[in-house]
C-alpha positions in Angstrom: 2.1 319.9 80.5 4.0 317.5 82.6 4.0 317.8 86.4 5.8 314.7 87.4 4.6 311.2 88.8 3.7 313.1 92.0 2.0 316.0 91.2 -1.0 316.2 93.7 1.2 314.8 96.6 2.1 317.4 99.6 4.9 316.6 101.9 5.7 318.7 105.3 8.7 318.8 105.9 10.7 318.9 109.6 13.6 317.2 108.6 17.2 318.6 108.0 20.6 318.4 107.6 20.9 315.7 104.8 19.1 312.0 105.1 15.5 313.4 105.3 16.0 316.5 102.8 17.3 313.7 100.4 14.3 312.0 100.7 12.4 315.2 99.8 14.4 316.2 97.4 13.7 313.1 95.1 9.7 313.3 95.9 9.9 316.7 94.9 11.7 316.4 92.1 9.1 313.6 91.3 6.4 316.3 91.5 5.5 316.6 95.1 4.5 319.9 96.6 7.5 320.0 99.3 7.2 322.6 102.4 10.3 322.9 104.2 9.8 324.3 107.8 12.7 326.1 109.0 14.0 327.9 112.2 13.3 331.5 111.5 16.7 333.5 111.2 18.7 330.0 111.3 17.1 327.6 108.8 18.5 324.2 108.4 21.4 323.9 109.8 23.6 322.4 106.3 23.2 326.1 105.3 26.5 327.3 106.9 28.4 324.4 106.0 30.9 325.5 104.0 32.8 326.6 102.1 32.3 326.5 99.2 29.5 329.3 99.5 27.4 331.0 96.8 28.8 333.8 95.8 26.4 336.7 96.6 25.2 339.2 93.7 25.3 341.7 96.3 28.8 341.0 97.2 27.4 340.3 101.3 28.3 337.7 103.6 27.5 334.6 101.7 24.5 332.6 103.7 23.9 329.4 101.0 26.4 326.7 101.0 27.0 324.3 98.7 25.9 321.5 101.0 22.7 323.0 101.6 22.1 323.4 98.0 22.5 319.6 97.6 19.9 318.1 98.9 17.1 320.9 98.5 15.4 322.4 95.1 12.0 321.7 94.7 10.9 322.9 98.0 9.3 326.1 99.2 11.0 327.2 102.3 7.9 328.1 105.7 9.8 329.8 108.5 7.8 328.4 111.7 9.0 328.5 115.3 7.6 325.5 117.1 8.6 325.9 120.2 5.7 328.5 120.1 1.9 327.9 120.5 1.3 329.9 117.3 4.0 327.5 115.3 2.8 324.3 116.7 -0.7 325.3 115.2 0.1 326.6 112.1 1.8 323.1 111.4 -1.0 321.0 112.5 -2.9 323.0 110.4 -0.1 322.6 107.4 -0.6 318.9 107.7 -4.3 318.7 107.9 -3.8 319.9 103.9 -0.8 317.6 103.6 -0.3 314.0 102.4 2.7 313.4 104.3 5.1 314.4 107.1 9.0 313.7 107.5 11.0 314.7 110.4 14.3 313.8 112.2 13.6 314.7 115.5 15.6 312.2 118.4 12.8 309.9 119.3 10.2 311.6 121.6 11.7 314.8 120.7 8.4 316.4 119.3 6.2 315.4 122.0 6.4 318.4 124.2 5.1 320.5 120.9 2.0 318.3 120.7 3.8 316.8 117.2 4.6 313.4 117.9 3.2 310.6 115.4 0.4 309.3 117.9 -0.6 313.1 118.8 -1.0 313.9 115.0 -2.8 310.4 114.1 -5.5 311.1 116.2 -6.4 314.0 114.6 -5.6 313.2 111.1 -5.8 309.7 111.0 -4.6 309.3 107.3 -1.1 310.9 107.1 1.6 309.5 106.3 4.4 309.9 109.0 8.0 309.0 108.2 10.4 309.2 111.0 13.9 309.2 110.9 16.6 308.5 113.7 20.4 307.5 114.5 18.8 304.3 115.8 15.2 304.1 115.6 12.2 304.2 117.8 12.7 301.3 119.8 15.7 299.5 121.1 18.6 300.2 123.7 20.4 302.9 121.5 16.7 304.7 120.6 18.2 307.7 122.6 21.2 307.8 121.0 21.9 311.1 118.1 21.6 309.8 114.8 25.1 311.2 112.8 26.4 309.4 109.5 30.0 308.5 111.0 28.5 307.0 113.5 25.8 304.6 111.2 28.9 303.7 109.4 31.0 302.7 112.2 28.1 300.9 114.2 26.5 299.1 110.8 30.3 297.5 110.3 30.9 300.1 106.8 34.1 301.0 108.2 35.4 297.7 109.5 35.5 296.8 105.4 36.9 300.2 104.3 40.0 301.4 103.8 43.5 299.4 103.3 43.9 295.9 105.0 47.0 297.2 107.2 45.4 301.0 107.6 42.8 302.2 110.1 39.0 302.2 109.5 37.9 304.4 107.0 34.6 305.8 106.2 33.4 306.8 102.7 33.9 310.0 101.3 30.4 311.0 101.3 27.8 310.4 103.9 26.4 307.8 101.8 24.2 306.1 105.5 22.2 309.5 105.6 22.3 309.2 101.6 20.7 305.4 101.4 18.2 306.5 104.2 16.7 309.1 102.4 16.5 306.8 99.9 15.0 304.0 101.5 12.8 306.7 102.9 11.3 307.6 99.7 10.4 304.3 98.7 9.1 303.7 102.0 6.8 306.7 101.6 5.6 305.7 98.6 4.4 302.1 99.4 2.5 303.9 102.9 1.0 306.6 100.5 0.1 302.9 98.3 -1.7 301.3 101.4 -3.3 305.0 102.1 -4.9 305.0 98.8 -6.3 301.5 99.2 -7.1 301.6 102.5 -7.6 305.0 103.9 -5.0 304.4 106.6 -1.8 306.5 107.3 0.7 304.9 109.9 4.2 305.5 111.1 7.7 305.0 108.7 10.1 304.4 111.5 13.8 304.5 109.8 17.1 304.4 111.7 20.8 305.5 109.8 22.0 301.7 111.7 19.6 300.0 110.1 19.7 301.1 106.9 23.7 300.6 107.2 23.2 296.9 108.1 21.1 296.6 105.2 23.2 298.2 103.0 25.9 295.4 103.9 24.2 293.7 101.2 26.8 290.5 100.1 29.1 291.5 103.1 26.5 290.9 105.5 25.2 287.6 104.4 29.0 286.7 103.6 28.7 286.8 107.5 25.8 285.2 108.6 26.5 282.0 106.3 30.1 282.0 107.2 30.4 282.8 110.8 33.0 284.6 109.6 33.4 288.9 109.9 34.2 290.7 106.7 37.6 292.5 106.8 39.4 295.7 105.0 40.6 294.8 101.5 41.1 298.2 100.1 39.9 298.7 96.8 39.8 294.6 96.2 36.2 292.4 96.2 35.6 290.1 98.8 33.7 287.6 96.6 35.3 288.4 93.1 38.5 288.4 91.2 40.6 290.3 89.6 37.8 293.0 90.4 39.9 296.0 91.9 42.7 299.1 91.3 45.5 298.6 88.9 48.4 300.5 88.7 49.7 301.2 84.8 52.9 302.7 83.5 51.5 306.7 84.0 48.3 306.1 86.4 45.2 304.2 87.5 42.6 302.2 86.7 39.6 299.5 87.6 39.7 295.8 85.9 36.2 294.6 86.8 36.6 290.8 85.6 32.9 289.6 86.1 33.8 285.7 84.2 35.9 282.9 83.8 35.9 283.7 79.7 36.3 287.6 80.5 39.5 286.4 82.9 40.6 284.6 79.7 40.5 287.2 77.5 42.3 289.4 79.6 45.0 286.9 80.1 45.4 286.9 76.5 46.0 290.7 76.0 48.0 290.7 78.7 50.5 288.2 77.2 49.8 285.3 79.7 47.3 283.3 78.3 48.5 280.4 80.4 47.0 281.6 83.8 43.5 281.8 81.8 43.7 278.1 81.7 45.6 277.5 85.2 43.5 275.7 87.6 44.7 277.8 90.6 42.9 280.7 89.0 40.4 279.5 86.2 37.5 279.5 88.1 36.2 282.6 90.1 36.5 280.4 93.7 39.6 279.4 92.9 40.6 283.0 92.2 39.5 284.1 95.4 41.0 281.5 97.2 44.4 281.9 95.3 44.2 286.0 95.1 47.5 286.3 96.8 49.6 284.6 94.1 47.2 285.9 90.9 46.9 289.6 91.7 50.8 290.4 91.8 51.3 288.2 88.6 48.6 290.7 87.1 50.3 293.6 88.5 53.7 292.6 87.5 51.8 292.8 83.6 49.6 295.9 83.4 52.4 298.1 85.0 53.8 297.5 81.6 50.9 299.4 79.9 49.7 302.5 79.8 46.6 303.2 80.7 44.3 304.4 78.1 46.4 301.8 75.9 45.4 298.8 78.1 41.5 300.0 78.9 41.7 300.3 74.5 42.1 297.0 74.7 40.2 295.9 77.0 37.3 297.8 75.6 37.9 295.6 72.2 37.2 292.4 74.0 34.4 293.3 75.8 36.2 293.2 79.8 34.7 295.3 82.2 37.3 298.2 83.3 37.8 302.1 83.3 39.2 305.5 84.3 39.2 306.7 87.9 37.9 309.9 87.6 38.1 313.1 89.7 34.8 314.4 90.9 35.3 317.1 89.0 36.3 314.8 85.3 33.2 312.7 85.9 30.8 316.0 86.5 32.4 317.7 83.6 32.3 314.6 81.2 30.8 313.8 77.9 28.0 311.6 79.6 27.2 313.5 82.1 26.4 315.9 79.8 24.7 313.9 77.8 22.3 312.6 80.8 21.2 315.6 82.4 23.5 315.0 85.5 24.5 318.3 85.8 22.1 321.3 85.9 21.8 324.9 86.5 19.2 326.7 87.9 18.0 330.4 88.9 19.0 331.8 92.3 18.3 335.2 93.2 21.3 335.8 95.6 24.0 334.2 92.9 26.4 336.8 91.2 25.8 334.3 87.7 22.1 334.5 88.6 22.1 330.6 88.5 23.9 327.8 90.7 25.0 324.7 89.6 23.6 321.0 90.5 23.5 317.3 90.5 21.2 316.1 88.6 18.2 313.9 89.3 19.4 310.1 87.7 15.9 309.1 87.0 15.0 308.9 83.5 11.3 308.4 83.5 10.2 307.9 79.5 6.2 309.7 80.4 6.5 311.9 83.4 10.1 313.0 83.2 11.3 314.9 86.3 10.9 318.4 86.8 12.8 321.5 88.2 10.7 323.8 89.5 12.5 325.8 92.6 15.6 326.4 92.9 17.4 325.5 96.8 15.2 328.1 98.5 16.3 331.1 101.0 15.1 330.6 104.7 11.4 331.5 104.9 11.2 333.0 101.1 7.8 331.7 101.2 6.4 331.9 104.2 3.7 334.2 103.4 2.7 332.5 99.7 2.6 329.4 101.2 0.3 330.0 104.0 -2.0 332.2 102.3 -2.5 329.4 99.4 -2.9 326.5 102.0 -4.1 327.7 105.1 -6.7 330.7 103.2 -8.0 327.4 101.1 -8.2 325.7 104.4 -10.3 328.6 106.6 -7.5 330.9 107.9 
């Protein structure tokens, strides 16, 4: 019976609201035993962001948002107070049977509950301890809060988003937390790597900033070889063109020319086979450099289409393009379907006795991923959890 690439691996978890919970998430969607410790009576905080709220079988107040439900199957839910003696040592105790701990306290913030990563390495010299922060654990801004809007303003993600002439704009998820949970994971696994060769746990220190100036990618080294800051070009590519929104006769779509013989091609089924061969625009650099004169002579063409008529087209000559779907066209869609990217699973307070899910993209072709626990309720297994792990250990 498959158990998942991870199955064996046991990961405490302190973290909340979204970057870290991603992070566990995938592990425990990988087959990691995750133990999310919560605030008794409150819980992580994401669970009263909404609406849109489970609807209760009960017909009650509604307690589970969507949000929370995001980022959290896989995980069975401890309700531990650690601002108490007794809490503090029931988790030291949790992680002496654990593999890893995540958290995303402010740095220094679980010092004064005898949690920090130097007060638990020198008891349990093996763990692995993955920390995550606005800014880190070291520099001027280490003492700053750690919040999504503001990795994406201080990393430079929204001085190249949105329209040229309009304001700043961040993206419509908070993809900073997103990547850092991400990066997190990976992270993990290389420590829990080193671990198993060595013997030797040690710190993950993660900030949101630096993982948004990381995730600059191109933009960022556009910068450091130029000299020269990225600006705001709307839905156009800095390095490529024509690779950006088109408008046709009754909607939109993407052209995503990645070649000088694609950019021919599409010439040609646009009716202006000349500009394939015209050398302000038949190389990508002079494309780029010439954008202002090529794009409204595209334009000018493809508003003569109709959508699904030109992307017919374009599909016959092989030329990058599509749809612009609504979240809810590319959720409801043949391929996601067909991939397993959406999911339902059992809840106990849902009135349908299941709530819907994104599901895991990993398609692994041995140890495929497994759903095993639904988002769980705050504390629902306090008591099974530390009967199983702390009984085993001596309690």
């Amino acid at each position: 019976m498959n158990q998942g690439p991870l199955h064996g691996i046991r990961i405490l978890d302190l973290s909340r609201i979204l970057a870290g919970p991603t992070c566990t998430q995938l592990l425990g969607d990988f087959g990691a035993d995750v133990i999310k410790v919560e605030k008794p009576g409150a819980g992580d905080d994401t669970r009263q962001w909404g609406p849109p709220f489970v609807t209760p079988a009960d017909g009650g107040k509604p307690t589970e948002s969507a949000y929370y439900l995001s980022v959290n199957r896989n995980k069975r839910s401890v309700a531990l107070d650690i601002a108490t003696e007794e809490g503090q040592a029931l988790i030291r105790r949790l992680i002496a049977v654990s593999d890893v701990v995540i958290e995303n306290f402010k740095p220094g913030g679980l010092d004064k509950y005898g949690l920090s990563y130097s007060q638990i390495a020198a008891a349990f010299p093996s763990v692995v301890y993955c920390s995550i922060s606005g800014f880190g654990q070291t520099g001027p801004n280490a003492h700053l809060p750690g919040y999504d809007l503001m990795a994406q303003a201080f990393g430079g993600l929204m001085s190249i988003t949105g329209e040229a002439a309009g304001e700043p704009m961040k993206v419509g998820v908070a993809i900073t937390d997103i990547c850092t949970g991400l990066y997190s994971a990976s992270a993990i696994l290389a420590a829990l790597r080193h671990r198993d060769a060595t013997g030797e746990g040690q710190q993950i220190d993660l900030s949101l900033a630096d993982v948004q100036m990381a995730c600059l990618a191109n933009q960022g080294t556009n910068y450091l070889v130029s000299g020269v800051s990225p600006v705001r070009r709307g839905n156009a590519h800095p390095n490529i063109v024509p690779y950006q929104v088109f408008t046709a006769s009754d909607g939109h779509l993407i052209v995503a020319v990645g070649n000088d013989e694609q950019f021919r091609r599409f010439c040609a089924i646009l009716g202006i086979e000349a500009l394939g061969d015209d050398p302000r625009f038949a190389g990508n650099s002079a494309r780029v450099e010439n954008r202002a004169e090529l794009v409204p002579l595209l334009a000018e063409r493809i508003a003569g289409f109709t959508r699904d008529a030109l992307l017919a087209r374009m599909a016959e000559r092989k030329i990058p393009g599509g749809p612009i779907n609504t979240v809810g066209e590319a959720l409801e869609s043949d391929q996601a379907r067909a991939r397993g990217m959406r999911i339902d699973m059992p809840h106990p307070d849902a009135a349908k006795g299941t709530v819907p899910l994104i599901g895991n993209p990993v398609k692994f072709s041995k140890s495929p991923v497994t759903y095993r626990y639904a988002p769980p309720k705050c504390g629902a297994d306090t008591d099974a959890v530390l009967e199983e792990l702390l009984g085993k250990a001596g309690g």
